[in-house]
Structure formats: structure tokens, C-alpha cells
N, C-alpha and C positions, 0 to 999 in steps of 0.2 A: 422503441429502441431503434436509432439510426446508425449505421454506415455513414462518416464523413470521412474528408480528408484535411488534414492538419499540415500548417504549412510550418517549420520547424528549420532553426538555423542549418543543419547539417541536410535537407532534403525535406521532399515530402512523408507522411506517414497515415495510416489507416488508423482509425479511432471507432471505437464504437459510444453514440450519447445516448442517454435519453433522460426524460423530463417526468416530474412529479404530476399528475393529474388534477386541477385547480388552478387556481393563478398564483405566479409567484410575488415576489422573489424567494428563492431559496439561497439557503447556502450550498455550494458544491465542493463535490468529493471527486478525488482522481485515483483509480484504481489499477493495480500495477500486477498483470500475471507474472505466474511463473516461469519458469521453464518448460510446460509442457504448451505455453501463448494462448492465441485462443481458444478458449472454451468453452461446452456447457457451462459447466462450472464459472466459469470467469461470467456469464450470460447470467448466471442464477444471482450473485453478488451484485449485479449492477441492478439487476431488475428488484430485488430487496433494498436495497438504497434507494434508488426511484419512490418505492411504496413509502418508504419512510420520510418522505420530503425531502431529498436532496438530490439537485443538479448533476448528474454523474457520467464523467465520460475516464474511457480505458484506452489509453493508447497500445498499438502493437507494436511492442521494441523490437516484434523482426522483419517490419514492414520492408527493410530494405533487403532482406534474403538472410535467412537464417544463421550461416553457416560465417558468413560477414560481421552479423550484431554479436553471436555470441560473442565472437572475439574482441567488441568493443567494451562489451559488458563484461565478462570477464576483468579486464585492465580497470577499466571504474569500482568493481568493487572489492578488488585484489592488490591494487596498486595504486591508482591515480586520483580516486574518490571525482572523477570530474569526466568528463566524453562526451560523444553523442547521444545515449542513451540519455546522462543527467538530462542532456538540452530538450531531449523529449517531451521527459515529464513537463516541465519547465511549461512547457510550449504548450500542453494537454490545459495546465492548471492557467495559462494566460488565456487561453479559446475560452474559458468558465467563468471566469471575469469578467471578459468583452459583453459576455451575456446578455442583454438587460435582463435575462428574468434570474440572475443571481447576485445574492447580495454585497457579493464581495471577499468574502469570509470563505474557508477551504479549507479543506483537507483532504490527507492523502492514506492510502492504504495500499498494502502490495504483501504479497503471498511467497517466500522464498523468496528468490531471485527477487522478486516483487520489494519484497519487504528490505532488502536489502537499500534497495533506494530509498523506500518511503523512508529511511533514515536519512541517507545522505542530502536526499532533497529536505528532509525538516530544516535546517537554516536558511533556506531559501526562499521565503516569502509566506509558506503557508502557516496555517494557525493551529493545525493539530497533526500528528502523525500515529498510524495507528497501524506496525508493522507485524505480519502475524513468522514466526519461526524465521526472522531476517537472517539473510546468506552477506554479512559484511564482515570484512578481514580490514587488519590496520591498526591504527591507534584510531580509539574513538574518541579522546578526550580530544585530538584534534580534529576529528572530522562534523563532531558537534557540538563545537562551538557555537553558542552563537542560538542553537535549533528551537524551536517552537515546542511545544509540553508535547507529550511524549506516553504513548498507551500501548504495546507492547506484551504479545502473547506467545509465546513456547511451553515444548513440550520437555517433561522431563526425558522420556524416553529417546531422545535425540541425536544421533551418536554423529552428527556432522556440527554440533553447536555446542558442546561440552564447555565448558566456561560464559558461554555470552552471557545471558541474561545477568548474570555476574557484574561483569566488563561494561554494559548498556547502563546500569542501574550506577553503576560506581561516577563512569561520567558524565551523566545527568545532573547526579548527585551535585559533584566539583563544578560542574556549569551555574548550579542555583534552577537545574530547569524542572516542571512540573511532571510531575510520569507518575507511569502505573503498571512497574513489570510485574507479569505471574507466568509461574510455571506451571504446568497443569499435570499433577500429577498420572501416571501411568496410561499415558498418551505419548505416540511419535510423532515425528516432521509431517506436518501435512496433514493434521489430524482434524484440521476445519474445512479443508478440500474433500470433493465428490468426485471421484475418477471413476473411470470404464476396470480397472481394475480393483476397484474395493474388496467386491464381492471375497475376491480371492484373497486381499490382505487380511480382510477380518477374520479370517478363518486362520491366520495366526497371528490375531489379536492385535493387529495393528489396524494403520486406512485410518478411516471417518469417527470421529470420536461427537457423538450429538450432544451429550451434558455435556461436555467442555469448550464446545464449537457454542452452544447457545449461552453461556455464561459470558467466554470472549464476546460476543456480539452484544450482549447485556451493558457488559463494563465501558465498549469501543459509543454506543450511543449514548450512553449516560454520560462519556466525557465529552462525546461532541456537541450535545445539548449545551454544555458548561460554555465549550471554547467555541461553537458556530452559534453563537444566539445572537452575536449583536451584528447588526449591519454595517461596513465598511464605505457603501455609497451614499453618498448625499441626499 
């Protein structure tokens, strides 16, 4: 797992890659933290992608200072559905491409905040989206238009996401596009994340949910099998 740097329309940014062990090509996956940026956590998902065969780099949306991106990100997935942050990813999933040892074929994943994109970014070129409890506000039948099939994990216990999965599933639906929302029963936001504070959520029955976190993971690689199998380069 590398440290690069990503040259992106709006500036430079910090990314972390790394590579599958074998020769490729693979397909590649782009991975979108949350709000608490990098992590362990965000380290453990990439480095289980990697095992799995897939090409995977994680862009950092606060490479340019914190207190700066929130407020771009914010407006992207509260207002604008577009910014610097979109440009980001954008930018992550074109470095995966140039590759040679990837096949062409991508997808994208992001965790809250994360996940809020890996929606907004699904009409955007890639071939699957697999957002776990996405943080996106708006009309969605407009903002996914258009988007790549669609694998989508929350928690019922949610009390910042009360209607989405709903709302997600209804315009997919009206799109014609391929998805696979679940709720996961008596689990909260974040219930696929490892934080420095579990210890102490679990202890009122929130934090890390492992059956529900390894079934999402289950469902998000059997659709990627589906939709990153075939190669895109010549």
C-alpha cells in the first residue's frame, strides 16, 4: 500500500493505492472515507480489496485542509450534487484506468460521507456503486440519472437516514437501473466501520455490527463479480 499524489482539476491531493499480489490486469475499485478521512479503518478496506483482486486507491477529500473541503462537500451533497470533491473521485477512478495493470472496468465504494458520493459519482463513468449508509440530500431521481447498477447497504437503526433507502430504491427503480438495497435489521450508521471508539458503543448496543458488515461484503462482491468481470481494454 502506497502514498501517491493525484493531480485533479481543482489541485493536487493525497491518495493512498495498492495492488493485488500476481499479475494483472484487474478491475479497480475507488474507495471514499468518511468523515472521520483517513483511517485504520479506511487501511483495513483497502488492503481487503487488494486481497480480493482489485486495483484500489482512496482519495483524501481533505487533502487540501480540512475545515476548507468540508464546506465544499457539504454544498455537493446538500445542494449542488457537483464541486471539487465530485472532481476528486473522478480524478482517483481516471489514475485506475491509466493503469496498465487494470482492466478498465471500476467501481466505487464510500462509507457515509463516502457513500454519499459513491452515489453521486455512479453516472459518471463507473460500472458499479456500492455505497454503505450514504449521507445524500436532494432529488435523487435527478441526481441518478443516468448511474451504473447500484448495491447499497443501511442500517435500520439510523436516525440521520430515516426515509433513504426508500427514496434510493424508488429512483433506481424509475431509472430502469440494476441495484440491491438492504436494510439490516437492528444495526446503526456505521455499523461496517472499526473505530477507536467501538469498545464503548457496543456497550450500548451500537458501533460494529460483524453478521451484517460480513453479509454487506458478501452481497457488494458477488455484484462486483457480476458487473467487473469483463475487461474494458483492448
Amino acid at each position: 500500500m502506497d502514498t501517491i499524489e493525484l493531480t485533479a482539476p481543482d489541485g493536487r491531493l493525497e491518495a493512498i493505492m495498492a495492488r493485488p499480489s500476481g499479475a494483472g490486469p484487474w478491475p479497480g475499485v475507488v474507495v471514499i472515507h468518511d468523515g472521520v478521512g483517513f483511517s485504520a479503518d479506511l487501511r483495513r478496506t483497502v488492503r481487503m480489496l487488494t486481497d480480493y483482486g482489485y486495483l484500489t486507491i482512496a482519495p483524501n477529500l481533505f487533502s487540501r485542509g480540512r475545515v476548507h473541503c468540508i464546506r465544499t462537500i457539504y454544498r455537493a451533497l446538500v445542494q449542488t450534487g457537483e464541486g471539487p470533491p465530485v472532481r476528486d473521485v473522478i480524478a482517483a477512478r481516471d489514475r485506475l484506468v491509466a493503469d496498465p495493470d487494470c482492466t478498465g472496468r471500476t467501481a466505487v465504494i464510500g462509507f457515509c460521507m463516502g457513500g454519499g458520493f459513491a452515489l453521486l459519482v455512479a453516472p459518471k463513468g463507473f460500472d458499479a456503486s456500492a455505497p454503505f449508509y450514504p449521507t445524500l440530500y436532494g432529488d435523487y431521481r435527478t441526481l441518478l440519472e443516468g448511474a451504473c447498477p447500484v448495491i447499497a447497504s443501511y442500517a435500520q437503526r439510523d436516525p440521520m437516514l430515516i426515509g433513504a433507502p426508500r427514496k434510493l430504491d424508488e429512483a433506481l427503480t424509475e431509472h430502469g437501473v440494476e441495484h440491491d438495497v438492504k436494510v439490516y435489521p437492528k444495526v446503526t450508521h456505521a455499523f461496517a466501520n472499526l473505530t477507536p471508539a467501538d469498545p464503548l458503543l457496543r456497550v450500548t448496543g451500537l458501533g460494529y455490527n460483524e453478521d451484517a458488515t460480513r453479509d454487506a461484503w458478501q452481497r457488494i462482491f458477488a455484484f462486483f463479480d457480476t458487473h467487473l468481470s469483463e475487461p474494458t481494454k483492448p
